[in-house]
C-alpha positions in Angstrom: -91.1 42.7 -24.5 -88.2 43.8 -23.4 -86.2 41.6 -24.9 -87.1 42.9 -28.1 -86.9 46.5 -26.8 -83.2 45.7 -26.6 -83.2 44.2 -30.0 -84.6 46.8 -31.5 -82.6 49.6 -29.8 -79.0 47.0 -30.6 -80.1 47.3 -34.2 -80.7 51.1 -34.4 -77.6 51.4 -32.8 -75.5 49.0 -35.1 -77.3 51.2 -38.3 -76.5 54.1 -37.3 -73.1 53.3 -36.9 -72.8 51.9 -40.1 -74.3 55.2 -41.3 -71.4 56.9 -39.3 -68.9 55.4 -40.6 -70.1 55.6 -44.7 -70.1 59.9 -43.1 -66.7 59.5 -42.2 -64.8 56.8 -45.0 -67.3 57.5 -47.8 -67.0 53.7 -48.5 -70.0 52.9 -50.5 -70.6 49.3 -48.9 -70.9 51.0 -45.1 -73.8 52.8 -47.0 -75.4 49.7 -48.0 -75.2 47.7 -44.8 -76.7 50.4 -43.0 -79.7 50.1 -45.6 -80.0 46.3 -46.0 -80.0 46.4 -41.9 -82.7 49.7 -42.3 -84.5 47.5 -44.6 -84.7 44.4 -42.3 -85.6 46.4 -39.2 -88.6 47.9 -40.6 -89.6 44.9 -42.1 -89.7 42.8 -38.8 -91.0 46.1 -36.9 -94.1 45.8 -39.1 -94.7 41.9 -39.3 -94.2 42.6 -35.0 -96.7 45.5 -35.2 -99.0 43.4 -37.2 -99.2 40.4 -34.7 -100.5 43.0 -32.0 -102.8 43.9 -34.5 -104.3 40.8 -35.4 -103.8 40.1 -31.6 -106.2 43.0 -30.6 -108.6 41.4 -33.2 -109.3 38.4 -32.2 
């Protein structure tokens, strides 16, 4: 767990920079990592949050 605790928070952290620096050079493709990587994050957050789900179920 916290393995992906760290993941997660190495992600946010790599996003939000790429978010940062699209603020600060208005380069359009800083803008689009930073949602392909938002895109994946929440993706996997949801197929992880699902598991526990199903987990709980059975």
């Amino acid at each position: 767990m916290l393995f992906f605790r760290w993941l997660g928070m190495m992600f946010a952290l790599g996003i939000i920079a790429s978010f940062g620096l699209y603020i600060a050079t208005g380069q359009e493709r800083f803008k689009r990592i930073g949602l392909m990587g938002l895109r994946w994050v929440v993706l996997a957050g949801l197929g992880f949050f699902a598991v526990l789900i199903l987990e709980r179920i059975a």
